[in-house]
matplotlib code that plots the C-alpha trace (Angstrom):
import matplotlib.pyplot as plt

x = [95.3, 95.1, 94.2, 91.2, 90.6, 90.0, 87.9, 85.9, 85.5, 84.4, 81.6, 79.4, 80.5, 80.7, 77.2, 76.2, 78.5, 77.4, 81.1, 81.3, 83.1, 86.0, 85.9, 85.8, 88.8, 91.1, 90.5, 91.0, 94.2, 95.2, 94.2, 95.6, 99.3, 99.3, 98.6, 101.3, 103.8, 103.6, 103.1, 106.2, 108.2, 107.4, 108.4, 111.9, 112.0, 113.1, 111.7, 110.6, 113.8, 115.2, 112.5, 112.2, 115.8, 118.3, 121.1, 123.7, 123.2, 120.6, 117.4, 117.0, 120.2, 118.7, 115.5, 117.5, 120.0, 118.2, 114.6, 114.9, 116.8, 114.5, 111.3, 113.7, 113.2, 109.2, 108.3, 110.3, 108.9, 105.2, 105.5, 107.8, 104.8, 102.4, 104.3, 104.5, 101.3, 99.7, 101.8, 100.1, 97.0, 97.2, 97.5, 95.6, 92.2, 91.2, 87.8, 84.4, 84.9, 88.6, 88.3, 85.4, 87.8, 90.4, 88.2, 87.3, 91.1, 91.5, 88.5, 88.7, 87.2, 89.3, 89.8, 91.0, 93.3, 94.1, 94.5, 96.5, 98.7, 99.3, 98.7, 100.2, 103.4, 104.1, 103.0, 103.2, 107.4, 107.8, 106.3, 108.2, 111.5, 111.5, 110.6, 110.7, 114.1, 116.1, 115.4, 116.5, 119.2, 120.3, 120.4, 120.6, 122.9, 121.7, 120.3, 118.6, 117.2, 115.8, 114.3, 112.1, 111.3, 109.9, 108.0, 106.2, 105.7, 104.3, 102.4, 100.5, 98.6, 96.8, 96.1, 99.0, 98.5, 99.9, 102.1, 104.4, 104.4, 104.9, 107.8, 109.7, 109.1, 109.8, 113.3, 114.2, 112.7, 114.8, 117.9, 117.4, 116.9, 119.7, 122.1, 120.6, 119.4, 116.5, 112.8, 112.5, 113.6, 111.0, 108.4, 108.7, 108.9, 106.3, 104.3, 104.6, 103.9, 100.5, 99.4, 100.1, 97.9, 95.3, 95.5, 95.2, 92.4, 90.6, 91.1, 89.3, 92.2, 91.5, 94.7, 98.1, 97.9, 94.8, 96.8, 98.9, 102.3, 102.9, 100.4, 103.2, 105.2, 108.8, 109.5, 107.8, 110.3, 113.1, 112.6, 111.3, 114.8, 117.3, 115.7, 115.8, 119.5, 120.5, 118.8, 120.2, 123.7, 122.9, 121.9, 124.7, 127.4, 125.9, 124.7, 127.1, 129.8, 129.2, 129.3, 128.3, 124.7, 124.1, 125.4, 123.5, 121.6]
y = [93.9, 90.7, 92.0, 93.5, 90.3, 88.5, 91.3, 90.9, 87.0, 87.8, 89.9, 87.3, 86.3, 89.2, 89.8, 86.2, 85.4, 89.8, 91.1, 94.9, 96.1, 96.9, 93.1, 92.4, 94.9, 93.2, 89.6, 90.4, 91.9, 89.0, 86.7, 88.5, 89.0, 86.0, 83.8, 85.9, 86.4, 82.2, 81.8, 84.2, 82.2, 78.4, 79.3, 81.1, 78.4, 80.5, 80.7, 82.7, 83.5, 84.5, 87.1, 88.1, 88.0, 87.0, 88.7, 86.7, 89.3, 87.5, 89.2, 90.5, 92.2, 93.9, 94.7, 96.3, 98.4, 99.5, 99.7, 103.1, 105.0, 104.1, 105.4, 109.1, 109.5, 109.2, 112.6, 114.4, 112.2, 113.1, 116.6, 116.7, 114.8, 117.5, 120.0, 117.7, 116.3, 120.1, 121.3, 119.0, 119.7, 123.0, 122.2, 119.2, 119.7, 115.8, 115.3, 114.2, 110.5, 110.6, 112.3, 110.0, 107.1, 108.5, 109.2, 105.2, 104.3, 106.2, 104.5, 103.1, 100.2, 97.2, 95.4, 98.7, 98.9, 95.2, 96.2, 99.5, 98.5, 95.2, 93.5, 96.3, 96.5, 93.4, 91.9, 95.0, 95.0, 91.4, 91.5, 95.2, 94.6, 90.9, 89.9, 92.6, 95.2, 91.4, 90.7, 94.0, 94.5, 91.4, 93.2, 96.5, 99.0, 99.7, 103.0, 102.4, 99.0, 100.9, 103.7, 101.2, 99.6, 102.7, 103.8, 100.6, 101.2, 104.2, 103.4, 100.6, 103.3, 104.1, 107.8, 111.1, 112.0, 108.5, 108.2, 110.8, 109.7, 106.0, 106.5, 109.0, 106.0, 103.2, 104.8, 104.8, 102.0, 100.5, 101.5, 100.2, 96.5, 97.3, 98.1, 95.4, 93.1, 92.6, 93.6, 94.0, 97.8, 98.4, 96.7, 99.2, 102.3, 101.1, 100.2, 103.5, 105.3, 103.5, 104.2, 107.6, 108.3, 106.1, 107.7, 111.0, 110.2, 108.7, 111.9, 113.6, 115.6, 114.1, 113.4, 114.9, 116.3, 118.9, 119.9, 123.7, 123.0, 127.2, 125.7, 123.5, 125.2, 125.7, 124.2, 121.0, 121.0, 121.9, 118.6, 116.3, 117.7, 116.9, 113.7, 112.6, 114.0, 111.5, 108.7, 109.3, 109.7, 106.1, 104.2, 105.5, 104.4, 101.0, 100.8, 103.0, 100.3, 96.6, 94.1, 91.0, 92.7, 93.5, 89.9, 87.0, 88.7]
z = [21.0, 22.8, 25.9, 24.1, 22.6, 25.7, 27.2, 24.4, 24.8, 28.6, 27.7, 27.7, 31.0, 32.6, 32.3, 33.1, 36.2, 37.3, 37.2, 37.9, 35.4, 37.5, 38.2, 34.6, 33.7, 36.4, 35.0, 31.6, 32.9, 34.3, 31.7, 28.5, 30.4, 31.9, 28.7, 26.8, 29.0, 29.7, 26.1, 25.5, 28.1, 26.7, 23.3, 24.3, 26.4, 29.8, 33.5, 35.1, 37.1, 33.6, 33.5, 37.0, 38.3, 36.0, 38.1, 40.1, 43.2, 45.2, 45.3, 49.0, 48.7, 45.4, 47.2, 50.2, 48.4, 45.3, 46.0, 48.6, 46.5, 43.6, 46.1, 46.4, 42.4, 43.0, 44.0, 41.4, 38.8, 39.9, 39.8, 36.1, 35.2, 36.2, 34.2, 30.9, 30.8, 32.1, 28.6, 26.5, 28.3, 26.9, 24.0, 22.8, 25.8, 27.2, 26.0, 28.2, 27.1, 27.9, 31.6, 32.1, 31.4, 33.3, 36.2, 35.9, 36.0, 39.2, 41.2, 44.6, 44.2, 45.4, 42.2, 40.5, 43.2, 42.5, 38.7, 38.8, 42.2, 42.2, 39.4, 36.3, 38.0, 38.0, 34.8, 33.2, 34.1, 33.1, 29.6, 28.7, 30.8, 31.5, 27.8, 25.7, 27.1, 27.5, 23.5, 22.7, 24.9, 23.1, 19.7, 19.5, 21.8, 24.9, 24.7, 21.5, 23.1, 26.3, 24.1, 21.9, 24.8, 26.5, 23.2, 23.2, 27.1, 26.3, 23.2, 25.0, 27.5, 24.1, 25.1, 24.6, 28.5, 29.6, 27.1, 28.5, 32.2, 30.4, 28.1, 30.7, 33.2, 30.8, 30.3, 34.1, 34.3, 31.5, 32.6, 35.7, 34.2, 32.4, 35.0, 37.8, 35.5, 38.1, 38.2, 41.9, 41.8, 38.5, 40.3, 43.2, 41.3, 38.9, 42.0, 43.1, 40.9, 40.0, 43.7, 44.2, 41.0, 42.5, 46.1, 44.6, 42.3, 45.7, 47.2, 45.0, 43.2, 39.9, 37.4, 37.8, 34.7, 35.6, 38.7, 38.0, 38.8, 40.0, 42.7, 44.3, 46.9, 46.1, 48.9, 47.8, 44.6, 46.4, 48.6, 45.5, 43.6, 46.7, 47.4, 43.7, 43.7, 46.2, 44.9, 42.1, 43.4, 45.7, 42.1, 39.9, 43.0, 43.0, 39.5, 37.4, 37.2, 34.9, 38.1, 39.0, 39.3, 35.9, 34.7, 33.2, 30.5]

ax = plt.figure().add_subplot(projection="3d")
ax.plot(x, y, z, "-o")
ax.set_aspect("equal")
plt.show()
């Protein structure tokens, strides 16, 4: 809401100061998070280092050991996300207005690659892991605190064919803040994911979700599924255990 707020306040400008509306998007993405999330911060009285990396293991040592096998989940991820989104497809058809903003979203343009790559990981993971997972982790039990966080997550993208991708991301990416109690690894996957959509769509493929999943070889799975298995087994040997890691909530 307060990210529409501000892009409504800017309308004015944009058309004044000439801002594409790509341009426009990306400021008033930067704007609206940045004010809350500094707004959120004064008032709790934290910094920044209590949202970013609250963990006692440094953070190039969390960067080297947990963001590769973070990047082995990624492929899996896209194509599960083919076959969700493809189901609800079925079911509920995207409409012209939605594909056309969809279609927007996936643009090459460099501030949408600003918006989608750069700057939505990042200030997307501190508001919804930084702020929001840390207050809930604080009272409710953990897998309760990690699922409302990933239903707001999910909520937020204000459309059912995001949702899914969102709140199946924002619970791996919750339980990762959970165990590392750092946002370097949610970054990265976040990251990620936001530009594989956004090299796709600049390829011409459109959305994941109008892609047929019985189109992907087998082969393709198979190799998505080992590679997820081992990052998987890599995070729950470093992860799986309360350590020093996961301190400092």
């Amino acid at each position: 809401m307060f990210q529409y707020l501000v892009s409504a306040l800017l309308h004015d400008v944009r058309q004044l100061s000439g801002l594409t509306s790509a341009q426009s998007g990306t400021m008033t993405m930067l704007l609206s998070n940045g004010l809350l999330i500094a707004a959120v911060v004064h008032v709790l009285g934290l910094g920044y280092r209590d949202i970013l990396h609250p963990s006692t293991t440094s953070p190039a040592a969390t960067f080297v050991f947990l963001v590769p096998p973070v990047l082995l989940l990624l492929p899996l991820v896209l194509l599960l996300d083919i076959v969700v989104v493809g189901a609800i497809e079925a079911v509920f058809p995207v409409s012209s207005w939605e594909q056309q903003a969809f279609n927007g979203m996936a643009e090459s343009t460099l501030p949408a690659v600003v918006a989608a790559c750069i700057l939505a990981p990042v200030l997307e993971e501190m508001l919804f892991r930084g702020i929001l997972l840390r207050a809930f982790l604080e009272r409710y039990p953990r897998g309760l605190a990690i699922g409302y966080s990933a239903l707001y997550f999910g909520a937020a993208h204000l459309n059912l064919y995001q949702f899914v991708l969102a709140f199946l991301a924002g619970l791996l990416l919750g339980w990762l803040y959970e165990r590392s109690r750092s946002l370097l690894p949610c970054m990265a996957l976040h990251g990620a994911l936001n530009v594989s959509v956004s090299v796709w769509g600049s390829l011409g493929k459109g959305s994941f979700a109008s892609d047929d999943p019985f189109a992907v070889p087998a082969s393709v799975w198979f190799a998505a599924a080992a590679a997820a298995a081992v990052g998987t087994w890599v995070l729950r040997r470093l992860l799986g255990r309360r350590s020093g890691v996961r301190d400092a909530a």
